[in-house]
C-alpha atoms as a printed R data frame, in Angstrom:
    type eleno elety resid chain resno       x       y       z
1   ATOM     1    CA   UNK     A     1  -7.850 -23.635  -3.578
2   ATOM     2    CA   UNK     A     2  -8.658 -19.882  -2.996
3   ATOM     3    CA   UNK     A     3  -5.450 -19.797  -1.343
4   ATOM     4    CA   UNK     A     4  -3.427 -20.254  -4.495
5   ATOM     5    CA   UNK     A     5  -4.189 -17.088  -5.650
6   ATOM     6    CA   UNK     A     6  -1.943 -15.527  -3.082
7   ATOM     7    CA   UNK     A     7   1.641 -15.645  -4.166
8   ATOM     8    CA   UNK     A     8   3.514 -13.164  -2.706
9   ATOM     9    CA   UNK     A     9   2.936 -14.270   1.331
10  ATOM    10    CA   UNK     A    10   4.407 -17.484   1.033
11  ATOM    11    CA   UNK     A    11   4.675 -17.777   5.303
12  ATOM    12    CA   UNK     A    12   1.394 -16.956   5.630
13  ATOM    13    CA   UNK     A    13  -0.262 -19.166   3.161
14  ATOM    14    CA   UNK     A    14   1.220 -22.185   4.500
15  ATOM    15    CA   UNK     A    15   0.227 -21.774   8.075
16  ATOM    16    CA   UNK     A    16  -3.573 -21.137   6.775
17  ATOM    17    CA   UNK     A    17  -2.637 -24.349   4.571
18  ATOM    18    CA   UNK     A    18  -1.918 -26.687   7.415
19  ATOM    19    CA   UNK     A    19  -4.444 -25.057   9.746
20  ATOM    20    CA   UNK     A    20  -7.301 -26.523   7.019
21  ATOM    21    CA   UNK     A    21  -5.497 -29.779   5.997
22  ATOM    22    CA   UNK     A    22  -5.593 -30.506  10.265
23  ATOM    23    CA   UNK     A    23  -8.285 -28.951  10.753
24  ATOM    24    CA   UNK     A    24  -6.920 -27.073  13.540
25  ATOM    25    CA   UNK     A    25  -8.244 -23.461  13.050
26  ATOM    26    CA   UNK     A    26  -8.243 -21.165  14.971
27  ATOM    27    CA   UNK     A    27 -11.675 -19.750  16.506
28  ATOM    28    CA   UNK     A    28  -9.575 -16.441  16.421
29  ATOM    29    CA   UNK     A    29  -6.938 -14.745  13.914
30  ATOM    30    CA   UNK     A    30  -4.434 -11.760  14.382
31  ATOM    31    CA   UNK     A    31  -3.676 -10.567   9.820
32  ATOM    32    CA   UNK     A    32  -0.437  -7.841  10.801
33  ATOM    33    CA   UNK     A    33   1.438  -6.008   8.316
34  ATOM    34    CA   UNK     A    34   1.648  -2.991   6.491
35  ATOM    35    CA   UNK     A    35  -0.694  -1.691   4.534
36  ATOM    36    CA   UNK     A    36  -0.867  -2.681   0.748
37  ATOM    37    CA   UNK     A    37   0.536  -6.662   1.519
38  ATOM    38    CA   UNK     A    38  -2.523  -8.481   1.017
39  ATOM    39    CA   UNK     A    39  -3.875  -8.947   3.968
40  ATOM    40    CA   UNK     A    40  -8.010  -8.285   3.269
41  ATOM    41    CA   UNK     A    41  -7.297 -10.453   0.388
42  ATOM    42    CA   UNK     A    42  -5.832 -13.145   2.612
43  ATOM    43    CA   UNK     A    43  -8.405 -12.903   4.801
44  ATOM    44    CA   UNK     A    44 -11.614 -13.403   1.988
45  ATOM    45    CA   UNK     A    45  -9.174 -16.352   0.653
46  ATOM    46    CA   UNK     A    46  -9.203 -17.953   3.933
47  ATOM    47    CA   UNK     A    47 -12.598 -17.457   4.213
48  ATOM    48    CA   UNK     A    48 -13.394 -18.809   0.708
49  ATOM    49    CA   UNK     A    49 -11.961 -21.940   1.901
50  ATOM    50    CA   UNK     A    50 -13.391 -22.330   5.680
51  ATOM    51    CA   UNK     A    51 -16.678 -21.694   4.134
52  ATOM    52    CA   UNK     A    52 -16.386 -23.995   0.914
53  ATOM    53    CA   UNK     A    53 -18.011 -21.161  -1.746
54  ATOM    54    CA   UNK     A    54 -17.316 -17.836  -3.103
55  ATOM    55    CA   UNK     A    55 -16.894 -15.494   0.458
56  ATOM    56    CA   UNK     A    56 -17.764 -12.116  -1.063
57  ATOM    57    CA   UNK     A    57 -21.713 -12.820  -1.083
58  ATOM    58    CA   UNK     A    58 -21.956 -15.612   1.140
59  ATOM    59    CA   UNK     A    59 -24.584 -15.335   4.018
60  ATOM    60    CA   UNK     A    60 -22.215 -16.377   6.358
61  ATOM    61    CA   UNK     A    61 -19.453 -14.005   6.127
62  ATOM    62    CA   UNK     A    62 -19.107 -10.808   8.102
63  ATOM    63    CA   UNK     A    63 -17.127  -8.224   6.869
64  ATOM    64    CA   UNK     A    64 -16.989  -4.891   9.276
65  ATOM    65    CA   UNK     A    65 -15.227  -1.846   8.538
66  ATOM    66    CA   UNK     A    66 -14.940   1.679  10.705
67  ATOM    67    CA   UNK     A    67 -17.632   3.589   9.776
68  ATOM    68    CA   UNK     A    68 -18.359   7.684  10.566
69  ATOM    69    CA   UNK     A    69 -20.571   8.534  13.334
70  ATOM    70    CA   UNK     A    70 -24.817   8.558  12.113
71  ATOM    71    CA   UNK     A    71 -24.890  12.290  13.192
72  ATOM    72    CA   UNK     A    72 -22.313  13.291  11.422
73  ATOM    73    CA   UNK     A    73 -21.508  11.156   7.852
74  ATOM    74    CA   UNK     A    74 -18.155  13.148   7.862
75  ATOM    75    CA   UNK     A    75 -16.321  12.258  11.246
76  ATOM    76    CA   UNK     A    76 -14.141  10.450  11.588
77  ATOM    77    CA   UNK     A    77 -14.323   6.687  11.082
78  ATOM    78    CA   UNK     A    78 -14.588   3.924  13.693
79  ATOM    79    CA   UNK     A    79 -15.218   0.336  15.226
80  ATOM    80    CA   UNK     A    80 -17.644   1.244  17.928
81  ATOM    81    CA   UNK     A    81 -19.524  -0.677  20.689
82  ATOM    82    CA   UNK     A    82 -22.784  -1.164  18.598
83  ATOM    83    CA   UNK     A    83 -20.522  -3.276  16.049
84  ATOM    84    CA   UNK     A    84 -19.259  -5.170  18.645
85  ATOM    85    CA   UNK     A    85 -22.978  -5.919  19.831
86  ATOM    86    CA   UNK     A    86 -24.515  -7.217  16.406
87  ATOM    87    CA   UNK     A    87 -21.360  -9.115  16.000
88  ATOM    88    CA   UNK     A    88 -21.919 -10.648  18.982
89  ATOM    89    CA   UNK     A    89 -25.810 -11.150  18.075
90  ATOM    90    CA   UNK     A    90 -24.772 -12.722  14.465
91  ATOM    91    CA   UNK     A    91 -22.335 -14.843  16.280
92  ATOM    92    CA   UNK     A    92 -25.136 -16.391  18.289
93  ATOM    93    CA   UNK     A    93 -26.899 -17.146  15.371
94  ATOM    94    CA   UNK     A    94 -26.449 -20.896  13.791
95  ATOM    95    CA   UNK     A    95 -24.352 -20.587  10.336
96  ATOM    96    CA   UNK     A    96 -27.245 -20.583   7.436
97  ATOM    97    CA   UNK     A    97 -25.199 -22.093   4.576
98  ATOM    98    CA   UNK     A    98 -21.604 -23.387   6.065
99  ATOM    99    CA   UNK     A    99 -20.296 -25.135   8.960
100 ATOM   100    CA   UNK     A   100 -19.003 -21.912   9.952
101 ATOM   101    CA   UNK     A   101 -19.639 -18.021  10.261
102 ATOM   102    CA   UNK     A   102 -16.324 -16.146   9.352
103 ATOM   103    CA   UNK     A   103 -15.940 -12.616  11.132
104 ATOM   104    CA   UNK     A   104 -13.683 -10.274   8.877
105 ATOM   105    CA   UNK     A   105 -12.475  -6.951  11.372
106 ATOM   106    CA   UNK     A   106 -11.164  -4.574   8.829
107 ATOM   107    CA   UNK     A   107  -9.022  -1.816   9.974
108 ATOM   108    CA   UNK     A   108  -9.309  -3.604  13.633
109 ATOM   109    CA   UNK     A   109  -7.511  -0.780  15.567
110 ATOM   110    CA   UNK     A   110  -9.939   1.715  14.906
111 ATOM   111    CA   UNK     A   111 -11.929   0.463  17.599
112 ATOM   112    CA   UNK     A   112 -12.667   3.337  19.983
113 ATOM   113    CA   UNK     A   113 -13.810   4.068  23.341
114 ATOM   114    CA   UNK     A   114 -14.825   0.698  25.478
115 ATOM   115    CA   UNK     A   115 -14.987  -1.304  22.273
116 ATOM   116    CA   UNK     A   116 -12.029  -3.428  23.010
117 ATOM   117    CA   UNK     A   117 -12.727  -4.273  26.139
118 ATOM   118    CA   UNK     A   118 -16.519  -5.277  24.882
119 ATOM   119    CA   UNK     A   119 -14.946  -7.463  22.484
120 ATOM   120    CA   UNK     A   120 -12.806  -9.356  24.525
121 ATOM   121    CA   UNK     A   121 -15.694 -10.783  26.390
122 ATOM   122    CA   UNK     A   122 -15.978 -12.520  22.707
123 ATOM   123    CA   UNK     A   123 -12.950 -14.019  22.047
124 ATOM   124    CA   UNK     A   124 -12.741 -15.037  26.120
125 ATOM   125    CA   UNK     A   125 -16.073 -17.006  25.236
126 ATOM   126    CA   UNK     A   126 -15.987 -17.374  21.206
127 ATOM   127    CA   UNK     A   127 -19.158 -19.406  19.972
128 ATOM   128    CA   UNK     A   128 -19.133 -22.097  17.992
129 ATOM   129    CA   UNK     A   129 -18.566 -22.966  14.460
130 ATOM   130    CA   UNK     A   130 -17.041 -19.063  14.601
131 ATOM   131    CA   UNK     A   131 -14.022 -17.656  12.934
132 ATOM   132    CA   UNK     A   132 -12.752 -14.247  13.589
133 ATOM   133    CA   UNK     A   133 -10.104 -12.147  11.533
134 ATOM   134    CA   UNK     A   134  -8.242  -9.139  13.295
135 ATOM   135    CA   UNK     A   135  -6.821  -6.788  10.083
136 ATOM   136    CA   UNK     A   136  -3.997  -4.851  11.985
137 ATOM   137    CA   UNK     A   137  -0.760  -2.726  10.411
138 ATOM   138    CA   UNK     A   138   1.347  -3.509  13.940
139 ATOM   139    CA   UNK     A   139   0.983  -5.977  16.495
140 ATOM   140    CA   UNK     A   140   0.729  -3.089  19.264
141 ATOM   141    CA   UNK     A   141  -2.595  -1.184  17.241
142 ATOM   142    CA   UNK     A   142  -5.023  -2.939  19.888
143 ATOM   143    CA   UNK     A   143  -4.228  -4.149  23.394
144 ATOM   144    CA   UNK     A   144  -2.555  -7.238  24.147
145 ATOM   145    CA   UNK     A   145  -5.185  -8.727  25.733
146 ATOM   146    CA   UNK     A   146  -7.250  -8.997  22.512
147 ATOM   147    CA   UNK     A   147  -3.446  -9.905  20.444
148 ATOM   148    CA   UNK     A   148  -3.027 -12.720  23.163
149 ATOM   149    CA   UNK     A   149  -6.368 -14.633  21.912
150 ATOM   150    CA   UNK     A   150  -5.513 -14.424  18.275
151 ATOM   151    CA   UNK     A   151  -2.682 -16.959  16.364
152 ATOM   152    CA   UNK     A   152  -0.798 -14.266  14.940
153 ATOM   153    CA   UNK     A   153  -0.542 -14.787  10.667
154 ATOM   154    CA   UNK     A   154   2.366 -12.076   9.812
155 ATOM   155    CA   UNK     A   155   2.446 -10.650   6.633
156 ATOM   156    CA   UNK     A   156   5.633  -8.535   4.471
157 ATOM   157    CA   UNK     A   157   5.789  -5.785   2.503
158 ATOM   158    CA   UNK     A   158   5.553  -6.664  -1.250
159 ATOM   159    CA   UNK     A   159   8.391  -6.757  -3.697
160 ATOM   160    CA   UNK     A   160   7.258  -2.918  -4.747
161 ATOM   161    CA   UNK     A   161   6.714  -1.693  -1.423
162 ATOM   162    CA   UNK     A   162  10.481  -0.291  -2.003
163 ATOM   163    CA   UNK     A   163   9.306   1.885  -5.032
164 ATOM   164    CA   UNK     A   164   6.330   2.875  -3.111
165 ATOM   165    CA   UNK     A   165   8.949   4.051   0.021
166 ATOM   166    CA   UNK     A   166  10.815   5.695  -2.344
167 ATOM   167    CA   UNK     A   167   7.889   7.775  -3.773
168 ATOM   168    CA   UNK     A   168   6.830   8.647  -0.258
169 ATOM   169    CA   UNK     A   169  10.045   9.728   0.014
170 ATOM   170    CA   UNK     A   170  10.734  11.834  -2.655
171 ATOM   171    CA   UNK     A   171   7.258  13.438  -1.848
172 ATOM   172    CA   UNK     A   172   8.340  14.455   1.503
173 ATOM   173    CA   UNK     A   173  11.225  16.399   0.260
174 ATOM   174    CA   UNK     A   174   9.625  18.196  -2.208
175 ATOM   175    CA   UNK     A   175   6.798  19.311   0.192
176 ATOM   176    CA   UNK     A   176  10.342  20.742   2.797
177 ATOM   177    CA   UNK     A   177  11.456  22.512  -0.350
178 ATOM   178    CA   UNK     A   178   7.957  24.025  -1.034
179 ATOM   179    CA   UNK     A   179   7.774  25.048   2.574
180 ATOM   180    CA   UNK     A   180  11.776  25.926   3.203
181 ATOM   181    CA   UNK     A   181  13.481  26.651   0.539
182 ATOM   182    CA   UNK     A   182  16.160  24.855  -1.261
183 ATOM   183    CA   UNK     A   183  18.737  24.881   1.438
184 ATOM   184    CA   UNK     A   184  16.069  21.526   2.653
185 ATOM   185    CA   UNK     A   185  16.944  20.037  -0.560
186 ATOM   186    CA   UNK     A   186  20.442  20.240   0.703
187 ATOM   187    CA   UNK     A   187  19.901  19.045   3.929
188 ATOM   188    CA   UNK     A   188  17.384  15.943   2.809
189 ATOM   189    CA   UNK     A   189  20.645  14.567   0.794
190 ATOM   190    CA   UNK     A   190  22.889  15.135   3.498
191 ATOM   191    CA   UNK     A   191  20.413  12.935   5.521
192 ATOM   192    CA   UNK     A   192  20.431  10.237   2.924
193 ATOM   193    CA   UNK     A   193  23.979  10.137   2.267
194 ATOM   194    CA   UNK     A   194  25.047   8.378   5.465
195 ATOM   195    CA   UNK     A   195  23.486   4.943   5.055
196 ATOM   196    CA   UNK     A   196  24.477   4.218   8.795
197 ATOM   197    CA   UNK     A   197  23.872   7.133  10.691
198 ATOM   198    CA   UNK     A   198  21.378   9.089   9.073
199 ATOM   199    CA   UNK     A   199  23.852  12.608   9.063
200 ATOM   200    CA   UNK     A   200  26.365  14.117   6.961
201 ATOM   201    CA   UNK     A   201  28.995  12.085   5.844
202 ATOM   202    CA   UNK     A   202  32.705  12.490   7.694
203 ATOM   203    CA   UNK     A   203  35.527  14.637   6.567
204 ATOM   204    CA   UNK     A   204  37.901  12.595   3.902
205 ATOM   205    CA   UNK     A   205  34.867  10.307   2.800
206 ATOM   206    CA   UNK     A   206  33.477  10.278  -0.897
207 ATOM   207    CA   UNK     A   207  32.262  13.673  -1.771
208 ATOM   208    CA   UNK     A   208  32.983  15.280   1.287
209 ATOM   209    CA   UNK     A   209  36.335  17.964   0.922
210 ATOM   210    CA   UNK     A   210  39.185  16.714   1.895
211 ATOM   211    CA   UNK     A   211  41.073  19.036   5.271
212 ATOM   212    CA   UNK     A   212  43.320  21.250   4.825
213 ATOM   213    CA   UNK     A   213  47.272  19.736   6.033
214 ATOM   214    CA   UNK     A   214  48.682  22.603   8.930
215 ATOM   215    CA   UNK     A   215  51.763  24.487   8.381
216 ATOM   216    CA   UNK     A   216  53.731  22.322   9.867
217 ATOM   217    CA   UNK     A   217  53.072  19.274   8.418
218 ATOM   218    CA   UNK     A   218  56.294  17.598   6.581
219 ATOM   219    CA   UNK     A   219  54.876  17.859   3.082
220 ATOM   220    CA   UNK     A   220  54.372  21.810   3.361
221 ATOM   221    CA   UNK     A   221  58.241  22.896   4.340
222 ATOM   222    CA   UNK     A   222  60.100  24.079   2.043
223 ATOM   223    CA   UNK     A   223  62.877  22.343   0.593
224 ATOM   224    CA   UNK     A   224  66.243  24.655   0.447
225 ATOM   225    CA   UNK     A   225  67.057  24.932  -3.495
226 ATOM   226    CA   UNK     A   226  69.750  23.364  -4.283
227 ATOM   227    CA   UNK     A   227  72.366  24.878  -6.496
228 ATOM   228    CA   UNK     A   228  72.375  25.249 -10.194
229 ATOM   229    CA   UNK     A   229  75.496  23.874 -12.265
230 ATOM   230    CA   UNK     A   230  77.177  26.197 -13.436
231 ATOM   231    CA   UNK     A   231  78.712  26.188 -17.280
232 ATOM   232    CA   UNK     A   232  82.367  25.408 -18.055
């Protein structure tokens, strides 16, 4: 199964497992999670299997990404109406190969303007033999009118995506000492020192110097000498 090949979303592999072995899919699919944890691969897996071939050049699959506007190849990139409209049109259309037609929405929450709304009409009134896959980072990126007509497949950061953090990180805080000086430096590792509150770390903790005792403290009298013995 094309499925096998994904290893490192466990969760989400099984409910795509036992959707096929019942054959209980869903005419509509909700891939979140961040970006980087498989989910386009998931997706053309899934699809691999619902369409019983190799996805990537099969007539039947659908695969529609934001795209700049035609006047202007540099803007910025989106999931407008006219999308929505040949999707629609495809959809319509009888499958030419497979029992289905799989729909593959990459980058879903770019869709702009009245978009969303034009594509809720389809998954109010999904045709048949029609599968649709929703790539989103959060569950909030579109409105929850489309989320509430999807089965939600949730997907987790990979084992490295703590390296990759950590990179981001570190790139952050060179780009405040570029622009600041080194006193940000300072204050970046004050920040990250206090694993609970995010500040500097109290007086009398590790590597923060100890207070100074007041006068009157016990341990700062003065003790009265006491007399030396004298010889003989």
């Amino acid at each position: 199964m094309a499925l096998e090949r994904i290893l490192d979303q466990p969760r989400a592999v099984d409910l795509l497992r036992r959707a096929l072995a019942g054959d209980r899919v869903a005419h509509a699919y909700a891939f979140i999670g961040p970006t980087g944890a498989g989910r386009m691969t998931t997706a053309l897996a899934f699809a691999e299997e619902l369409l019983v071939s190799p996805a990537r050049s099969h007539p039947d699959l659908h695969v529609i990404v934001p795209t700049p506007p035609e006047s202007n190849p540099r803007g910025a990139r989106a999931i407008r109406i006219g999308a929505i409209r040949e999707l629609e049109r495809q959809a319509s259309l009888r499958p030419a190969m497979a029992r289905r037609k799989v729909f593959i929405l990459d980058e879903a929450e770019r869709m702009t303007g009245e978009t969303p709304q034009a594509f809720l009409k389809t998954l109010e009134e999904p045709p048949a033999a029609t599968v649709i896959i929703l790539i989103l980072p959060r569950a909030r990126a579109v409105p929850a009118t489309l989320l509430s007509r999807c089965q939600v497949v949730r997907f987790g950061p990979r084992a490295d995506a703590g390296a990759a953090t950590a990179r981001a990180q570190a790139l952050e805080m060179l780009a405040d000492v570029k622009a600041q000086g080194v006193d940000a430096l300072s204050r970046g590792l004050d920040h990250r020192s206090d694993p609970v509150g995010g500040g500097r770390l109290p007086a009398g903790a590790r590597g923060a110097p100890a207070q100074r005792r007041p006068a009157s403290h016990p341990r700062n009298r003065l003790e009265p000498a006491r007399p030396a013995g004298g010889i003989g």
